[in-house]
C-alpha positions in Angstrom: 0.0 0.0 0.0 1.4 3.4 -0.7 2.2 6.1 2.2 2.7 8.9 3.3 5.9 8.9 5.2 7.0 11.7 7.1 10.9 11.3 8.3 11.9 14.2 11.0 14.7 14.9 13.1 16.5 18.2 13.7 19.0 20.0 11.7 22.2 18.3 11.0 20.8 14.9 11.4 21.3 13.5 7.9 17.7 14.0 6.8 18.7 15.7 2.9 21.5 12.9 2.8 19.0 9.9 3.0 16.6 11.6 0.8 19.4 11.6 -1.8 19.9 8.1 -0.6 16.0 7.2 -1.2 16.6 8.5 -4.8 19.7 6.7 -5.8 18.0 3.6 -4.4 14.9 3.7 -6.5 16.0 5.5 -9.7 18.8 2.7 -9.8 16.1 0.3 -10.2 14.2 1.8 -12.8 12.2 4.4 -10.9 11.2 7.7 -11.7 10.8 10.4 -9.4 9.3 13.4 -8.5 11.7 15.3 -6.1 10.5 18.5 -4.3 11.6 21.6 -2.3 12.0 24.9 -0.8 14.5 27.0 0.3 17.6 24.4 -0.2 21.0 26.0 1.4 22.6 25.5 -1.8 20.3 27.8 -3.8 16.5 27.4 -6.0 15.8 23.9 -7.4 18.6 22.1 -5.7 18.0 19.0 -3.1 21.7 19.0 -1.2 23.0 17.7 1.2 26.1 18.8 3.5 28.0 15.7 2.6 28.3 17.4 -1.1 25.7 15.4 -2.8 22.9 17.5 -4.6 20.3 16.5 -7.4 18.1 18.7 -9.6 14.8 19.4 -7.9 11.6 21.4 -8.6 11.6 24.4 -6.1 8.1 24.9 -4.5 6.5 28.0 -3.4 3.6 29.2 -1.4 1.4 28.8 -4.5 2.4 25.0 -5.9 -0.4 22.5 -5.8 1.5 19.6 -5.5 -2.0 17.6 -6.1 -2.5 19.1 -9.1 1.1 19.2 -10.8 1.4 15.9 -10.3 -1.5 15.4 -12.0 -0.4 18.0 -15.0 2.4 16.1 -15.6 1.1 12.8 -15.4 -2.1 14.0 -18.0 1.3 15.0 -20.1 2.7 11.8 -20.7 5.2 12.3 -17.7 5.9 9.1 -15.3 6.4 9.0 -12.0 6.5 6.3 -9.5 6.8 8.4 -6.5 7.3 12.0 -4.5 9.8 13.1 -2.6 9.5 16.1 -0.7 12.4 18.2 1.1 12.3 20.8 3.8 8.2 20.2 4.2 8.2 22.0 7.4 8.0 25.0 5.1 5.2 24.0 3.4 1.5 25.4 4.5 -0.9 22.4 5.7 -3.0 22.5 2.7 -0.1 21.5 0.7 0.4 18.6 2.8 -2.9 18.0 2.7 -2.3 17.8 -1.7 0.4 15.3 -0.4 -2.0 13.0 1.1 -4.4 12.9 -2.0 -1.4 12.3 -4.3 -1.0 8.8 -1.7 -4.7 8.1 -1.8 -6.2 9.1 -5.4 -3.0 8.4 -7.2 -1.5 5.5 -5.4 2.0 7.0 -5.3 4.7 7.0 -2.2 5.1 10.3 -0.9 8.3 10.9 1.2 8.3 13.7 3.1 11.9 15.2 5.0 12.2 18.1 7.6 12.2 19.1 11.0 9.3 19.4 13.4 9.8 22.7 15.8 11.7 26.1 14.9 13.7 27.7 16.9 11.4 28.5 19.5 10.8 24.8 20.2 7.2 25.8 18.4 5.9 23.3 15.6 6.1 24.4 12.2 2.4 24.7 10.4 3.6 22.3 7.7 5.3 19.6 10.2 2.1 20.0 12.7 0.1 18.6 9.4 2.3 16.3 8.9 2.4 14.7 12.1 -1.3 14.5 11.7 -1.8 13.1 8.2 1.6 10.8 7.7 0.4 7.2 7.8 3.9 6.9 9.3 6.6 8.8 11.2 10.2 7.7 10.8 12.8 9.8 13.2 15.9 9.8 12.0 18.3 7.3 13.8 21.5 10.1 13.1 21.7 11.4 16.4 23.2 15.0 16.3 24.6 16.2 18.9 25.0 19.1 21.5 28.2 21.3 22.0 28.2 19.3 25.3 28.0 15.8 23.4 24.1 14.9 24.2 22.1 14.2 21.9 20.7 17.1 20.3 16.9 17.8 20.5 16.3 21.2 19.8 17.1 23.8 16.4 18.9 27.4 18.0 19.3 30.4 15.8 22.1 32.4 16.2 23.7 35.8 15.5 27.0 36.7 16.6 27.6 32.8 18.1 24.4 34.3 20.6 20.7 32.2 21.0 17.7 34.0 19.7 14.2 33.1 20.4 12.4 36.0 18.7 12.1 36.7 14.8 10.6 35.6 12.0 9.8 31.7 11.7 11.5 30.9 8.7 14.9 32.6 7.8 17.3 30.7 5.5 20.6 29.5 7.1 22.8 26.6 8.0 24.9 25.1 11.1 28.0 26.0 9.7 27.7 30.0 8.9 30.2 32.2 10.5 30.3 34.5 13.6 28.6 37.5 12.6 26.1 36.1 10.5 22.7 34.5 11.6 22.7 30.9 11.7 21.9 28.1 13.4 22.9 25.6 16.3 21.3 22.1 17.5 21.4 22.2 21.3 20.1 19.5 23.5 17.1 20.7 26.0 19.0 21.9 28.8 21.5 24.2 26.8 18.5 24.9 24.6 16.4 26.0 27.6 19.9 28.4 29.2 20.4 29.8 25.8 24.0 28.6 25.8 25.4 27.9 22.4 28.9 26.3 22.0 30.5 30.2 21.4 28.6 31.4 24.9 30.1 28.4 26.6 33.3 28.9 25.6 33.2 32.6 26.6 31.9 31.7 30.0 34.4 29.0 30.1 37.4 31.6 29.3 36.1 34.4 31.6 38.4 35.4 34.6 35.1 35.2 37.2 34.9 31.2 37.1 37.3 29.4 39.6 38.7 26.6 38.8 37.5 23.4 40.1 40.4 23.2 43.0 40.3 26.4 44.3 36.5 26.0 44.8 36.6 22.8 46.7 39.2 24.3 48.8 37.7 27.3 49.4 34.8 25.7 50.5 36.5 23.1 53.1 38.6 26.3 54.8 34.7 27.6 55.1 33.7 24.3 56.6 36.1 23.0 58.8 35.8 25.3 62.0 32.6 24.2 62.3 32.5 20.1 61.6 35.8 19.5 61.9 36.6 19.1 58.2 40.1 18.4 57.6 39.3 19.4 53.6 39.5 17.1 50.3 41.0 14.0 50.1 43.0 13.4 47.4 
C-alpha cells in the first residue's frame, strides 16, 4: 500500500543525505521520481546535502499544488512512480494535505523530509500537518549532537555565536555560517532552555570570574572546617 511517510529529526541529522539516498535507491532500479523543495542551502531547485551530494529538484513555493502538478504532468505523458518532498516544514498544511491525495487518489509514495519545531521549540504549520496526516513517522536514527555531546533535541538560531528566540519563523541558514552572521545551532534541552550555544560556553568557560575546580573545593573546606571539623579534600 502506498504512504505517506513523514521522516523528522533536527537539523544536522542526515535528513537531505537519506533523501538523496532514497533516490539513488529507487532510480537505480528503474524508478522515476518526483523530487521537491523549498529553500535548499545550496540555492532554488537544488535538493543538497552537507555531505556534497545534490540533485536537480523542482523548487516549490507558497502557490504550488503539489495535487494538481502531479496530476499535469502525469495527463502530459510524464511518469512517476513516487514524490519526494524536502524541507516540508515549510510547506503550508493544505499543501500537505495535496500530499495526502497524491497517496490516496494516485497511489503513489510520498516521502516527506524536515524538521518538526523552529527555533522557539514551536511546531512548524507544515510539520504540525504532517504529524497529523503521515500514515507513518520515521525519526531519524542520526543522532546530532549538542556542543556538550548529548544528543541534540532542539534547532537554535544564532547571530553573533548568541541564541535568539524572537524573529521571523522561517529565515534561511545553516549550522556551519560564521560569527557574525545568523545561523543556526542544534542544542540538547538543557542548553537549549539556558540559551548557551557552543560560542557562549566557551566565553563563560574563558572568563576570569569562574574558579577553577580546585580552588573552589578548597575554598569551601577552609569555610567548613571550624565548624565540623573538616580536615578538607582527600585526594
Amino acid at each position: 500500500m502506498p504512504e505517506l511517510v513523514f521522516f523528522s529529526g533536527t537539523m544536522d541529522c542526515g535528513k537531505s543525505t537519506l533523501a538523496l539516498q532514497i533516490e539513488h535507491n529507487r532510480s537505480t532500479r528503474g524508478l522515476q521520481g518526483m523530487i521537491f523543495t523549498r529553500d535548499d542551502r545550496a540555492g532554488e531547485g537544488v535538493l543538497s546535502s552537507r555531505l556534497g551530494l545534490s540533485t536537480k529538484a523542482i523548487e516549490a513555493a507558497d502557490d504550488v499544488d503539489f495535487y494538481g502538478y502531479v496530476v499535469s504532468h502525469l495527463s502530459s505523458g510524464g511518469r512517476a512512480d513516487y514524490v519526494l518532498v524536502d524541507e516540508a516544514q515549510f510547506f503550508a498544511p493544505a499543501q500537505i494535505d495535496q500530499l495526502a491525495r497524491i497517496v490516496d487518489d494516485l497511489g503513489l509514495d510520498v516521502f516527506a523530509f524536515g524538521i518538526t519545531t523552529d527555533f522557539r521549540t514551536k511546531l512548524f504549520p507544515g510539520a504540525q500537518r504532517l504529524v497529523e496526516m503521515a500514515d507513518r513517522i520515521e525519526v531519524l536514527q542520526v543522532e546530532a549532537l549538542c556542543w556538550c555531546g548529548a544528543r541534540a533535541t532542539h534547532n537554535a538560531r544564532t547571530i553573533d555565536g548568541q541564541m535568539v528566540v524572537e524573529g521571523a519563523q522561517v529565515f534561511v541558514g545553516d549550522v556551519n555560517r560564521p560569527a557574525g552572521e545568523v545561523g543556526y545551532e542544534v542544542l540538547c534541552r538543557r542548553h537549549h532552555t539556558r540559551r548557551m550555544t557552543a560560542a557562549s560556553a566557551q566565553a563563560a568557560a574563558l572568563s576570569p570570574d569562574v574558579l577553577p575546580v580546585d580552588q573552589t573545593v578548597d575554598r569551601v573546606a577552609d569555610r567548613m572546617a571550624p565548624r565540623a571539623g573538616f580536615s578538607g579534600p582527600r585526594r
